[in-house]
N, C-alpha and C positions, 0 to 999 in steps of 0.2 A: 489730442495731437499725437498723431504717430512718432516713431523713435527718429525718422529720416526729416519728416516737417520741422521736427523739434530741433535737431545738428542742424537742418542750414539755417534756421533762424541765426542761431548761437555766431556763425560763419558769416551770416551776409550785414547784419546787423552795421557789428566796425568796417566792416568793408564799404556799405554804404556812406556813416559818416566821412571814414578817408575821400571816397570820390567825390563829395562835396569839399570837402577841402580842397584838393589838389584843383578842381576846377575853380574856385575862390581864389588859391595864391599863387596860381602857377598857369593862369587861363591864356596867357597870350604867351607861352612858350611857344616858338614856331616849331613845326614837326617836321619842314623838309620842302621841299619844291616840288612841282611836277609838271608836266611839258604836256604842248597841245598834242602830241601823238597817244600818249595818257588817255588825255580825256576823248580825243575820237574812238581811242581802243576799248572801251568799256570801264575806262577810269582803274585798268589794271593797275595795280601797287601800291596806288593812292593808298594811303592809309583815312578808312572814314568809321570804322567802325570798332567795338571793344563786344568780344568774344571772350570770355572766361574759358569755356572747354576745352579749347585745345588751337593749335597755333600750328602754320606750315613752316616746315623747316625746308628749304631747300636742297638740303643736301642730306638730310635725316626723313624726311619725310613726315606725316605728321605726327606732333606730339601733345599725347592728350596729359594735361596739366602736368608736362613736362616728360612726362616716359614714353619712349617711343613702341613701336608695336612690340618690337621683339622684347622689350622688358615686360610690356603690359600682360604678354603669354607666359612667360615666367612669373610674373610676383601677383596679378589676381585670382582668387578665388578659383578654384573648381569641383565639379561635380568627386564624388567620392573615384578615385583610379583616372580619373579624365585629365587630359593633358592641354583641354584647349579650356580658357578664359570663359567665366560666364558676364552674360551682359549686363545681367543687374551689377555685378563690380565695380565695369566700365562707368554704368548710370551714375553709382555711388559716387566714385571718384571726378566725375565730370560739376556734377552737382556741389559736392561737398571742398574738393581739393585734395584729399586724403587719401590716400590709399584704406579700403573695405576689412572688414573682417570675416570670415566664413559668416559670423550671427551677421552679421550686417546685410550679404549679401541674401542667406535664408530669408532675412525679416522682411526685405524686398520681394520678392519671387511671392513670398506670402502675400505681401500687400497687393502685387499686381493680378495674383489670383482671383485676391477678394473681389475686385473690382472690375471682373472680366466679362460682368455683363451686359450682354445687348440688346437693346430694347427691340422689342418683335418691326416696329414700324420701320426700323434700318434697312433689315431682313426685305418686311414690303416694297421700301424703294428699289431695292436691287433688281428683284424678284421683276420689276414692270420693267425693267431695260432690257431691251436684244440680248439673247446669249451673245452673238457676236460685239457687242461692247467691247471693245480696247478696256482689259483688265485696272488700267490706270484711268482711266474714266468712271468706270465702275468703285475705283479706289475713295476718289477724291466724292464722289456722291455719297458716298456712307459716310464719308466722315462730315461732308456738311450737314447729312440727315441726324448725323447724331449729335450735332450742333446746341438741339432741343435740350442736352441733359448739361449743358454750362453751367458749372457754380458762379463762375466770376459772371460771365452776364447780367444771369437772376440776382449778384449782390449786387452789380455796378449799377442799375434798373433802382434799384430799391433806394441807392446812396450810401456808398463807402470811402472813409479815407483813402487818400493816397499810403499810407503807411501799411495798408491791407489788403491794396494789389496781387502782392504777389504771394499768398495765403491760398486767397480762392483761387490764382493760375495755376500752383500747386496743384490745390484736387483737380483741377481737370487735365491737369499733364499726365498725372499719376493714372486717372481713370482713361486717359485716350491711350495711353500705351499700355494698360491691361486692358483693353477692347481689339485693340490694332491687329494681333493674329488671330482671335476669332474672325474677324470682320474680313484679313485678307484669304485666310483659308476658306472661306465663303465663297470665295467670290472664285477661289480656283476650283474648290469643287463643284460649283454654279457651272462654271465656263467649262471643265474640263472632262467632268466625271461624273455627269446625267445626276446631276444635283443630289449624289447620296453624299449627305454629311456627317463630319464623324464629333462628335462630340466631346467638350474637351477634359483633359485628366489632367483636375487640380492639384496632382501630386507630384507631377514632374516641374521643371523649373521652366523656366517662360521662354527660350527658343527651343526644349528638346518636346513644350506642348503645342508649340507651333507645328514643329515638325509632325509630332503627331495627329494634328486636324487638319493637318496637310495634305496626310494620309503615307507618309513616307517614316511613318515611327520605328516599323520594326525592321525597317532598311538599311544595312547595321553602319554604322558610318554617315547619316545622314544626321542625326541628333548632334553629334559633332561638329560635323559641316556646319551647321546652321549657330551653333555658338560661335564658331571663328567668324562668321558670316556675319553675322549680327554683331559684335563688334567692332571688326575691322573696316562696316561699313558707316558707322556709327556718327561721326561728326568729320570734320575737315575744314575748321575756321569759319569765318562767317561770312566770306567774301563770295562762295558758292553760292548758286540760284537758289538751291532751297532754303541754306540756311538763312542768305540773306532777304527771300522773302518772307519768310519767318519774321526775322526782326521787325521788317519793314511795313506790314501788313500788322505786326503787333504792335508797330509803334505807336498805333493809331486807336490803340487799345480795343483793336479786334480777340475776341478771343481764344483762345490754342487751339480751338476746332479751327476757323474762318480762319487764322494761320498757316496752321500745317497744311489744312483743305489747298489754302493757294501754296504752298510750299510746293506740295505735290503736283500740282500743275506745274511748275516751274521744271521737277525733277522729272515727267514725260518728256520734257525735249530731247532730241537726239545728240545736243551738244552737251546734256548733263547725264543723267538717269539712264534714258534710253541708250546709251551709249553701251552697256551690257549687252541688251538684246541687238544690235546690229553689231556686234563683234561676234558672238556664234553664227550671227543668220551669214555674214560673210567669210566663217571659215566655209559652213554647211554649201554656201556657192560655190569658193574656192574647189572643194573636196568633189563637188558635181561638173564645174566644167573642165576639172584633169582628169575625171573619170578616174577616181580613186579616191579609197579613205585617208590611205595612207601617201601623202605627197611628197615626193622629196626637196631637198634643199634648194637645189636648183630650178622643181620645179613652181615651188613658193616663192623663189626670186622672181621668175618669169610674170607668175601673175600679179605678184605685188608692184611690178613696174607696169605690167599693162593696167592697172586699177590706179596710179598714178599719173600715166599719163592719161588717161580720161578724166583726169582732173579731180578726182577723189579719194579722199583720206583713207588711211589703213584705221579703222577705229582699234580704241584700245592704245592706240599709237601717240605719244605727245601727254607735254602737260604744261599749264600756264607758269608755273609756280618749279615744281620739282626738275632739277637735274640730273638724277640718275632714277636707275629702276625705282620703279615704286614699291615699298615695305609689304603695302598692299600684298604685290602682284608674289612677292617672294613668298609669303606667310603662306597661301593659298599651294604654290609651287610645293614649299615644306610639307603639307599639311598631306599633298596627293603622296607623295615619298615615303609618309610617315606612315602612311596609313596603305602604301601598296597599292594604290590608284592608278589605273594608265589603262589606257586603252587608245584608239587610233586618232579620235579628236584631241586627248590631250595631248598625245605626242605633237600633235601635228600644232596644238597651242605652245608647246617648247621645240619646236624646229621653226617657226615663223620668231619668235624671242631669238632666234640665233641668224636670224636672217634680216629682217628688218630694221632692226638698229644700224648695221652698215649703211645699207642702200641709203635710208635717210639721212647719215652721214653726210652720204658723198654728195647729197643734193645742195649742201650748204646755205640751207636756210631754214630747216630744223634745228631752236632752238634744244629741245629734249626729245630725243629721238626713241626714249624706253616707255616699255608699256607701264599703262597704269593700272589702277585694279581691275575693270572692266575687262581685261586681256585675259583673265585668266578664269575668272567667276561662272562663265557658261558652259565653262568644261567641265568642272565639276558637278553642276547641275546635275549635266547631259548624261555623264557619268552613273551616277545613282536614280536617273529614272525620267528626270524631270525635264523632258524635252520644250514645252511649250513655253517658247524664248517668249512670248510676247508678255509673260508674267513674271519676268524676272524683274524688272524696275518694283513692283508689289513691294520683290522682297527687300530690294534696294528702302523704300520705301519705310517697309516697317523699322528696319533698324536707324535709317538717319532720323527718327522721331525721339531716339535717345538723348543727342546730341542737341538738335534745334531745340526740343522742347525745354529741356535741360538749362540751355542758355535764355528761354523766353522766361522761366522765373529768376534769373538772375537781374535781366531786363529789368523786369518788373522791383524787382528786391531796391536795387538802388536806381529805378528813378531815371529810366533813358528817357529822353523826351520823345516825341515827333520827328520820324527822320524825314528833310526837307533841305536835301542838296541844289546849290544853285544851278539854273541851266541856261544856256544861251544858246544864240543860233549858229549858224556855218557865218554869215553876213559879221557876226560881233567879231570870230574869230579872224576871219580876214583883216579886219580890220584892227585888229590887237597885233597882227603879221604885222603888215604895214607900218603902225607909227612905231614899233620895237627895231625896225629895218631902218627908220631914219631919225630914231632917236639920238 
Protein backbone atom coordinates (compact mmCIF):
# COMPACT_ATOMS: atom_id res chain seq x y z
CA UNK A 1 0.00 0.00 0.00
CA UNK A 2 1.47 3.29 -0.95
CA UNK A 3 2.23 6.11 1.70
CA UNK A 4 -1.21 8.31 0.33
CA UNK A 5 -3.64 4.84 0.36
CA UNK A 6 -2.22 4.22 3.63
CA UNK A 7 -3.04 8.21 5.34
CA UNK A 8 -6.63 8.12 4.03
CA UNK A 9 -7.32 4.78 5.33
CA UNK A 10 -5.95 5.94 8.95
CA UNK A 11 -8.54 9.40 8.11
CA UNK A 12 -11.59 7.78 6.50
CA UNK A 13 -11.81 4.78 8.65
CA UNK A 14 -13.35 7.05 12.08
CA UNK A 15 -14.92 9.27 9.80
CA UNK A 16 -16.82 6.49 8.39
CA UNK A 17 -17.89 5.02 11.80
CA UNK A 18 -19.00 8.76 12.84
CA UNK A 19 -21.38 9.03 9.64
CA UNK A 20 -23.06 6.03 10.77
CA UNK A 21 -23.59 7.20 13.80
CA UNK A 22 -24.72 10.73 13.24
CA UNK A 23 -27.15 8.97 10.66
CA UNK A 24 -28.40 6.43 13.48
CA UNK A 25 -28.94 9.32 16.31
CA UNK A 26 -29.50 12.38 14.62
CA UNK A 27 -31.37 10.81 11.27
CA UNK A 28 -34.66 12.97 11.35
CA UNK A 29 -32.82 16.31 12.18
CA UNK A 30 -34.60 18.45 9.70
CA UNK A 31 -32.12 20.44 7.58
CA UNK A 32 -34.26 23.44 6.33
CA UNK A 33 -37.33 24.07 3.89
CA UNK A 34 -37.26 24.66 0.35
CA UNK A 35 -39.90 26.15 -1.94
CA UNK A 36 -41.54 25.13 -5.34
CA UNK A 37 -39.32 27.81 -7.27
CA UNK A 38 -36.31 25.57 -5.82
CA UNK A 39 -37.34 22.65 -7.22
CA UNK A 40 -38.39 24.13 -10.71
CA UNK A 41 -34.83 26.05 -10.57
CA UNK A 42 -32.71 22.99 -10.52
CA UNK A 43 -33.34 22.28 -6.85
CA UNK A 44 -30.71 25.22 -6.42
CA UNK A 45 -29.61 25.45 -2.57
CA UNK A 46 -31.25 22.52 -1.58
CA UNK A 47 -29.00 20.95 0.37
CA UNK A 48 -28.87 16.91 -1.05
CA UNK A 49 -25.51 16.11 -1.14
CA UNK A 50 -22.11 15.73 1.40
CA UNK A 51 -18.82 16.70 -0.53
CA UNK A 52 -15.75 16.50 1.79
CA UNK A 53 -13.34 18.71 -0.81
CA UNK A 54 -14.21 21.67 -0.56
CA UNK A 55 -17.44 23.90 0.06
CA UNK A 56 -18.80 27.48 -1.70
CA UNK A 57 -18.49 30.12 0.27
CA UNK A 58 -20.58 32.94 -0.95
CA UNK A 59 -18.73 35.66 -0.15
CA UNK A 60 -15.05 33.92 0.04
CA UNK A 61 -15.49 31.94 -2.61
CA UNK A 62 -14.44 28.47 -2.70
CA UNK A 63 -12.86 26.66 0.09
CA UNK A 64 -10.89 23.73 -0.29
CA UNK A 65 -11.03 21.92 3.17
CA UNK A 66 -11.46 25.27 4.62
CA UNK A 67 -8.52 27.56 2.85
CA UNK A 68 -9.41 29.78 0.49
CA UNK A 69 -7.46 30.24 -2.82
CA UNK A 70 -5.38 32.84 -1.75
CA UNK A 71 -4.05 30.93 1.31
CA UNK A 72 -4.00 27.71 -0.70
CA UNK A 73 -1.08 29.81 -2.98
CA UNK A 74 0.62 30.76 0.11
CA UNK A 75 0.94 27.67 2.42
CA UNK A 76 1.02 24.59 -0.42
CA UNK A 77 3.91 23.13 -1.73
CA UNK A 78 6.00 24.36 -4.70
CA UNK A 79 8.27 23.55 -7.18
CA UNK A 80 11.99 24.72 -6.00
CA UNK A 81 11.81 29.24 -6.66
CA UNK A 82 8.08 28.89 -8.01
CA UNK A 83 5.54 30.86 -6.41
CA UNK A 84 2.34 29.16 -7.74
CA UNK A 85 0.86 25.98 -5.75
CA UNK A 86 1.40 22.38 -7.22
CA UNK A 87 -1.62 20.23 -7.76
CA UNK A 88 -0.58 17.02 -6.21
CA UNK A 89 -0.72 19.50 -2.66
CA UNK A 90 -4.22 20.45 -3.70
CA UNK A 91 -4.99 16.42 -4.25
CA UNK A 92 -3.23 15.68 -0.97
CA UNK A 93 -5.22 17.96 1.03
CA UNK A 94 -8.68 17.39 -0.77
CA UNK A 95 -8.11 13.80 -0.08
CA UNK A 96 -6.58 13.70 3.22
CA UNK A 97 -7.75 17.15 5.17
CA UNK A 98 -4.38 18.08 5.88
CA UNK A 99 -2.32 20.32 4.62
CA UNK A 100 0.93 18.34 2.33
CA UNK A 101 4.44 18.27 2.97
CA UNK A 102 7.01 18.92 0.23
CA UNK A 103 7.76 14.71 0.64
CA UNK A 104 4.21 14.36 0.49
CA UNK A 105 3.69 16.19 -2.36
CA UNK A 106 7.00 14.54 -4.33
CA UNK A 107 5.70 11.07 -3.33
CA UNK A 108 2.61 11.95 -5.28
CA UNK A 109 3.92 13.33 -8.59
CA UNK A 110 6.10 10.15 -8.25
CA UNK A 111 3.10 7.93 -7.85
CA UNK A 112 1.24 9.63 -10.73
CA UNK A 113 4.29 9.18 -13.04
CA UNK A 114 4.30 5.69 -12.25
CA UNK A 115 1.13 5.20 -13.36
CA UNK A 116 1.05 7.36 -16.55
CA UNK A 117 0.60 4.68 -18.83
CA UNK A 118 -1.68 4.24 -21.83
CA UNK A 119 -2.51 1.29 -23.21
CA UNK A 120 -1.90 1.45 -27.17
CA UNK A 121 -5.81 0.41 -27.87
CA UNK A 122 -6.89 4.19 -26.30
CA UNK A 123 -4.35 5.70 -28.80
CA UNK A 124 -6.49 3.39 -31.62
CA UNK A 125 -9.84 4.59 -30.64
CA UNK A 126 -8.82 8.14 -30.95
CA UNK A 127 -6.93 7.60 -33.92
CA UNK A 128 -10.52 6.19 -35.82
CA UNK A 129 -12.29 9.51 -35.01
CA UNK A 130 -12.47 12.69 -37.43
CA UNK A 131 -9.65 15.06 -36.66
CA UNK A 132 -12.51 17.47 -36.53
CA UNK A 133 -14.08 15.75 -33.37
CA UNK A 134 -15.01 18.41 -30.72
CA UNK A 135 -11.73 17.83 -28.57
CA UNK A 136 -14.20 16.97 -25.51
CA UNK A 137 -15.72 14.21 -27.29
CA UNK A 138 -12.60 12.89 -28.23
CA UNK A 139 -11.98 13.51 -24.27
CA UNK A 140 -14.63 11.43 -22.81
CA UNK A 141 -14.04 8.44 -25.58
CA UNK A 142 -10.46 7.82 -24.21
CA UNK A 143 -11.53 7.78 -21.06
CA UNK A 144 -14.31 5.25 -21.65
CA UNK A 145 -11.77 3.23 -23.86
CA UNK A 146 -9.63 3.02 -21.05
CA UNK A 147 -12.47 1.86 -19.00
CA UNK A 148 -10.76 -1.85 -19.84
CA UNK A 149 -7.85 -1.10 -17.22
CA UNK A 150 -10.58 -0.84 -13.86
CA UNK A 151 -9.31 -2.39 -10.71
CA UNK A 152 -12.52 -1.89 -8.97
CA UNK A 153 -14.74 -3.40 -11.84
CA UNK A 154 -12.35 -6.54 -12.29
CA UNK A 155 -12.64 -6.81 -8.12
CA UNK A 156 -16.47 -5.88 -7.98
CA UNK A 157 -16.97 -8.88 -10.98
CA UNK A 158 -14.98 -11.39 -8.94
CA UNK A 159 -17.02 -10.35 -5.39
CA UNK A 160 -15.89 -7.80 -2.82
CA UNK A 161 -16.84 -6.49 0.43
CA UNK A 162 -18.49 -3.29 0.91
CA UNK A 163 -15.53 -2.31 3.30
CA UNK A 164 -13.04 -2.64 0.08
CA UNK A 165 -14.86 -0.31 -2.26
CA UNK A 166 -13.05 2.29 -1.98
CA UNK A 167 -9.30 0.64 -2.07
CA UNK A 168 -9.72 -0.56 -5.68
CA UNK A 169 -11.71 3.19 -6.58
CA UNK A 170 -8.42 4.40 -5.06
CA UNK A 171 -6.13 2.64 -7.78
CA UNK A 172 -8.23 3.74 -10.44
CA UNK A 173 -8.48 7.26 -9.36
CA UNK A 174 -4.86 7.37 -8.79
CA UNK A 175 -4.25 5.67 -12.33
CA UNK A 176 -6.90 8.00 -14.43
CA UNK A 177 -5.24 10.97 -13.24
CA UNK A 178 -1.78 9.82 -14.10
CA UNK A 179 -3.24 8.99 -17.64
CA UNK A 180 -5.47 12.19 -17.82
CA UNK A 181 -2.58 14.54 -19.51
CA UNK A 182 -1.01 12.11 -21.64
CA UNK A 183 -4.32 11.20 -22.89
CA UNK A 184 -5.38 15.13 -23.23
CA UNK A 185 -2.22 16.20 -24.85
CA UNK A 186 -2.93 13.49 -27.37
CA UNK A 187 -5.71 14.42 -28.35
CA UNK A 188 -4.34 18.32 -28.87
CA UNK A 189 -1.47 17.26 -30.69
CA UNK A 190 -3.88 14.75 -32.77
CA UNK A 191 -6.34 17.73 -33.39
CA UNK A 192 -3.91 20.48 -33.65
CA UNK A 193 -0.43 19.75 -34.63
CA UNK A 194 -0.38 16.92 -37.58
CA UNK A 195 -0.10 14.32 -34.95
CA UNK A 196 3.71 14.88 -33.91
CA UNK A 197 3.65 13.74 -30.32
CA UNK A 198 5.90 14.69 -27.83
CA UNK A 199 6.64 12.24 -25.31
CA UNK A 200 6.42 12.65 -21.75
CA UNK A 201 9.34 13.54 -18.97
CA UNK A 202 8.79 11.69 -15.89
CA UNK A 203 10.98 14.07 -14.12
CA UNK A 204 8.98 17.08 -14.16
CA UNK A 205 5.96 17.30 -11.85
CA UNK A 206 2.40 16.48 -13.25
CA UNK A 207 1.13 19.85 -14.77
CA UNK A 208 4.62 21.45 -15.70
CA UNK A 209 4.67 17.48 -17.94
CA UNK A 210 1.40 18.20 -19.16
CA UNK A 211 2.54 21.41 -20.22
CA UNK A 212 5.36 19.69 -21.72
CA UNK A 213 3.33 17.05 -23.94
CA UNK A 214 1.51 19.79 -24.70
CA UNK A 215 4.15 21.04 -26.38
CA UNK A 216 4.31 24.45 -24.63
CA UNK A 217 7.21 23.39 -21.97
CA UNK A 218 9.92 25.64 -22.95
CA UNK A 219 7.36 28.62 -23.17
CA UNK A 220 8.63 30.33 -20.18
CA UNK A 221 5.65 31.04 -18.10
CA UNK A 222 3.44 28.36 -19.45
CA UNK A 223 4.54 25.52 -16.74
CA UNK A 224 3.32 27.93 -14.20
CA UNK A 225 0.14 28.83 -15.74
CA UNK A 226 -0.73 25.41 -15.86
CA UNK A 227 -0.06 24.73 -11.86
CA UNK A 228 -2.32 27.80 -10.91
CA UNK A 229 -4.50 26.31 -13.77
CA UNK A 230 -4.79 22.98 -12.41
CA UNK A 231 -5.58 23.93 -9.16
CA UNK A 232 -7.79 26.75 -9.14
CA UNK A 233 -9.64 24.75 -11.41
CA UNK A 234 -9.74 21.70 -9.41
CA UNK A 235 -13.02 21.11 -7.45
CA UNK A 236 -16.06 23.54 -6.47
CA UNK A 237 -18.60 21.47 -4.23
CA UNK A 238 -20.46 18.97 -5.49
CA UNK A 239 -23.65 20.66 -6.42
CA UNK A 240 -21.83 21.40 -10.16
CA UNK A 241 -22.67 19.19 -13.29
CA UNK A 242 -19.59 17.36 -13.17
CA UNK A 243 -18.86 17.00 -9.83
CA UNK A 244 -22.25 16.05 -9.13
CA UNK A 245 -22.50 13.52 -12.07
CA UNK A 246 -19.67 12.05 -10.72
CA UNK A 247 -21.27 11.12 -7.49
CA UNK A 248 -24.38 10.35 -9.15
CA UNK A 249 -23.28 7.96 -11.92
CA UNK A 250 -20.88 6.63 -9.05
CA UNK A 251 -23.56 5.95 -6.78
CA UNK A 252 -24.54 3.31 -8.75
CA UNK A 253 -21.14 1.91 -8.33
CA UNK A 254 -20.16 2.67 -11.82
CA UNK A 255 -16.54 2.93 -11.93
CA UNK A 256 -14.22 6.35 -11.82
CA UNK A 257 -13.80 5.74 -15.60
CA UNK A 258 -17.83 5.49 -16.55
CA UNK A 259 -17.97 8.42 -13.98
CA UNK A 260 -15.72 10.93 -14.68
CA UNK A 261 -16.41 9.71 -18.67
CA UNK A 262 -20.18 11.08 -17.86
CA UNK A 263 -18.80 13.88 -15.60
CA UNK A 264 -17.08 15.20 -18.65
CA UNK A 265 -20.14 15.17 -20.72
CA UNK A 266 -21.82 17.05 -18.28
CA UNK A 267 -18.54 19.61 -18.13
CA UNK A 268 -18.93 20.19 -22.39
CA UNK A 269 -22.04 22.01 -21.85
CA UNK A 270 -22.05 25.68 -22.41
CA UNK A 271 -23.66 26.25 -19.08
CA UNK A 272 -20.68 24.49 -17.33
CA UNK A 273 -17.15 23.67 -18.86
CA UNK A 274 -17.62 25.11 -22.22
CA UNK A 275 -18.31 28.34 -20.72
CA UNK A 276 -14.21 29.09 -21.10
CA UNK A 277 -14.24 28.58 -24.70
CA UNK A 278 -17.29 30.77 -25.52
CA UNK A 279 -15.92 33.70 -23.22
CA UNK A 280 -12.71 34.17 -25.62
CA UNK A 281 -14.60 33.18 -28.88
CA UNK A 282 -16.89 36.30 -27.86
CA UNK A 283 -14.15 38.71 -26.88
CA UNK A 284 -12.43 37.36 -30.40
CA UNK A 285 -16.25 38.57 -32.06
CA UNK A 286 -16.37 41.55 -29.93
CA UNK A 287 -12.55 42.78 -31.03
CA UNK A 288 -13.81 41.86 -35.03
CA UNK A 289 -16.92 43.57 -35.16
CA UNK A 290 -15.30 47.15 -33.51
CA UNK A 291 -12.57 46.39 -35.89
CA UNK A 292 -9.96 46.64 -33.25
CA UNK A 293 -7.92 44.66 -30.86
CA UNK A 294 -7.94 47.06 -28.65
CA UNK A 295 -11.68 48.24 -27.69
CA UNK A 296 -12.39 50.99 -25.55
CA UNK A 297 -14.45 51.30 -22.58
CA UNK A 298 -17.27 52.79 -24.22
CA UNK A 299 -16.94 50.86 -26.92
CA UNK A 300 -17.24 47.37 -24.89
CA UNK A 301 -20.36 49.16 -23.26
CA UNK A 302 -21.91 49.49 -26.50
CA UNK A 303 -21.54 46.06 -27.54
CA UNK A 304 -22.20 44.39 -24.37
CA UNK A 305 -25.66 46.07 -24.42
CA UNK A 306 -26.18 45.27 -28.02
CA UNK A 307 -25.32 41.31 -26.99
CA UNK A 308 -27.95 41.88 -24.27
CA UNK A 309 -30.43 43.16 -25.86
CA UNK A 310 -30.42 40.26 -28.35
CA UNK A 311 -31.14 38.32 -25.54
CA UNK A 312 -27.73 36.79 -24.73
CA UNK A 313 -25.63 36.45 -21.88
CA UNK A 314 -22.03 38.14 -21.49
CA UNK A 315 -20.37 34.59 -20.65
CA UNK A 316 -17.88 34.60 -17.83
CA UNK A 317 -20.51 36.99 -16.39
CA UNK A 318 -22.81 35.65 -13.12
CA UNK A 319 -22.69 32.95 -10.87
CA UNK A 320 -25.37 30.70 -8.95
CA UNK A 321 -23.75 30.69 -5.57
CA UNK A 322 -20.97 33.65 -5.40
CA UNK A 323 -21.48 37.38 -4.83
CA UNK A 324 -18.58 39.10 -5.43
CA UNK A 325 -15.67 38.62 -8.05
CA UNK A 326 -14.63 35.17 -8.11
CA UNK A 327 -11.09 34.23 -6.30
CA UNK A 328 -10.97 32.36 -9.41
CA UNK A 329 -10.84 35.26 -11.69
CA UNK A 330 -8.52 37.40 -9.24
CA UNK A 331 -5.65 34.56 -8.89
CA UNK A 332 -5.43 34.37 -12.64
CA UNK A 333 -5.53 38.60 -12.83
CA UNK A 334 -2.46 38.25 -10.04
CA UNK A 335 -0.75 35.77 -11.90
CA UNK A 336 -0.66 37.91 -15.49
CA UNK A 337 0.74 41.09 -13.08
CA UNK A 338 2.97 38.88 -11.62
CA UNK A 339 4.35 37.48 -14.25
CA UNK A 340 4.38 40.70 -16.80
CA UNK A 341 1.61 39.40 -18.92
CA UNK A 342 -0.60 41.76 -21.14
CA UNK A 343 -1.05 42.19 -24.21
CA UNK A 344 -4.36 43.49 -26.27
CA UNK A 345 -6.91 40.41 -25.41
CA UNK A 346 -6.16 40.69 -21.83
CA UNK A 347 -6.46 44.18 -21.43
CA UNK A 348 -9.39 44.10 -23.32
CA UNK A 349 -10.46 40.92 -20.58
CA UNK A 350 -9.64 43.73 -17.70
CA UNK A 351 -11.46 46.65 -19.43
CA UNK A 352 -14.79 44.45 -20.05
CA UNK A 353 -14.25 43.41 -15.75
CA UNK A 354 -14.56 47.31 -15.49
CA UNK A 355 -17.37 47.61 -17.56
CA UNK A 356 -19.82 44.94 -17.17
CA UNK A 357 -20.42 44.64 -13.59
CA UNK A 358 -22.11 48.15 -13.87
CA UNK A 359 -24.30 47.78 -16.79
CA UNK A 360 -25.70 44.43 -15.24
CA UNK A 361 -26.13 46.44 -12.13
CA UNK A 362 -28.29 48.68 -13.47
CA UNK A 363 -30.44 45.85 -15.20
CA UNK A 364 -31.58 44.90 -11.63
CA UNK A 365 -31.99 41.40 -12.02
CA UNK A 366 -28.55 40.23 -11.94
CA UNK A 367 -28.24 38.49 -8.88
CA UNK A 368 -23.92 38.45 -9.30
CA UNK A 369 -23.02 40.51 -11.69
CA UNK A 370 -18.77 39.64 -11.36
CA UNK A 371 -17.00 37.43 -13.48
CA UNK A 372 -16.25 33.99 -12.78
CA UNK A 373 -13.24 32.00 -13.56
CA UNK A 374 -13.99 31.45 -17.16
CA UNK A 375 -13.62 35.43 -17.54
CA UNK A 376 -10.34 35.35 -17.52
CA UNK A 377 -8.75 31.79 -18.29
CA UNK A 378 -8.68 32.14 -22.29
CA UNK A 379 -6.59 35.19 -22.07
CA UNK A 380 -3.99 33.63 -20.76
CA UNK A 381 -4.02 30.74 -22.87
CA UNK A 382 -4.14 33.05 -26.01
CA UNK A 383 -1.33 34.75 -24.44
CA UNK A 384 1.30 32.02 -24.36
CA UNK A 385 0.32 30.42 -27.67
CA UNK A 386 -2.60 28.54 -27.21
CA UNK A 387 -5.18 29.90 -29.40
CA UNK A 388 -7.39 26.81 -30.17
CA UNK A 389 -10.39 27.82 -27.67
CA UNK A 390 -12.27 24.82 -28.54
CA UNK A 391 -9.69 22.81 -26.28
CA UNK A 392 -9.81 24.56 -23.42
CA UNK A 393 -12.70 22.65 -21.52
CA UNK A 394 -9.68 19.52 -22.00
CA UNK A 395 -7.89 21.44 -19.85
CA UNK A 396 -10.80 22.49 -17.70
CA UNK A 397 -11.32 18.91 -17.67
CA UNK A 398 -8.14 17.41 -16.47
CA UNK A 399 -7.73 19.35 -13.42
CA UNK A 400 -11.49 19.00 -12.08
CA UNK A 401 -10.50 15.08 -12.07
CA UNK A 402 -8.57 16.19 -8.83
CA UNK A 403 -11.35 17.24 -6.94
CA UNK A 404 -14.45 14.83 -8.31
CA UNK A 405 -12.30 11.92 -8.23
CA UNK A 406 -10.93 12.83 -4.82
CA UNK A 407 -14.49 12.92 -3.50
CA UNK A 408 -15.69 9.44 -5.46
CA UNK A 409 -13.12 7.55 -2.95
CA UNK A 410 -14.38 9.37 0.01
CA UNK A 411 -17.96 8.13 -1.45
CA UNK A 412 -16.96 5.02 -1.58
CA UNK A 413 -14.83 5.04 2.07
CA UNK A 414 -17.99 5.69 4.07
CA UNK A 415 -20.71 4.16 2.31
CA UNK A 416 -23.01 6.86 0.19
CA UNK A 417 -25.74 4.88 -1.05
CA UNK A 418 -27.73 5.21 -4.44
CA UNK A 419 -28.53 8.69 -5.02
CA UNK A 420 -32.58 8.42 -5.85
CA UNK A 421 -34.13 11.95 -5.22
CA UNK A 422 -38.01 12.17 -5.37
CA UNK A 423 -39.67 13.46 -8.49
CA UNK A 424 -43.09 14.53 -9.43
CA UNK A 425 -44.95 16.23 -12.12
CA UNK A 426 -45.92 20.07 -12.94
CA UNK A 427 -49.99 18.40 -12.31
CA UNK A 428 -48.68 17.23 -8.36
CA UNK A 429 -47.29 20.74 -8.07
CA UNK A 430 -50.43 22.56 -8.90
CA UNK A 431 -52.02 20.87 -7.08
CA UNK A 432 -49.85 20.95 -3.73
CA UNK A 433 -50.42 25.24 -4.86
CA UNK A 434 -53.93 24.77 -4.53
CA UNK A 435 -54.95 22.81 -1.34
CA UNK A 436 -51.82 25.06 0.56
CA UNK A 437 -53.92 28.28 -0.81
CA UNK A 438 -57.16 26.89 0.92
CA UNK A 439 -55.73 25.15 3.62
Amino acid sequence: MDRLKEKFAQVAAPLAVQTKKLVKEHGNVVMGQYTLEQVMSGMKGIIGLITETSLLDAEEGIRFRGYTIPELREKLPKVEGGVEPLPEGLFYLMLIGELPSEEDVQDISNNWARRSNVPNHVFKVLDALPKNTHPMTQFTVAINALQTESEFAAAYSKGISKSEYWSYVYEDVMNLIGRLPRIAAYIYRRTYKNDEHIEPNPKLDWAANFAHMLGYGEVDGFKRLMRLYMTIHADHEGGNVSAHTTHLVGSALSDPYLSFAAAMNGLAGPLHGLANQEVIKWIFEMQDSLGTKKPSKEQIATYVNKTLSEGKVVPGYGHAVLRKTDPRFTAQMEFAKRNNVTDDTIETVWNVYDVVPGILESLGKVKNPWPNVDAHSGSLLVHYGMVEYDFYTVLFGVSRALGVLAQQIWDRALGHPLERPKSVTTEWLQAKVKSSATA
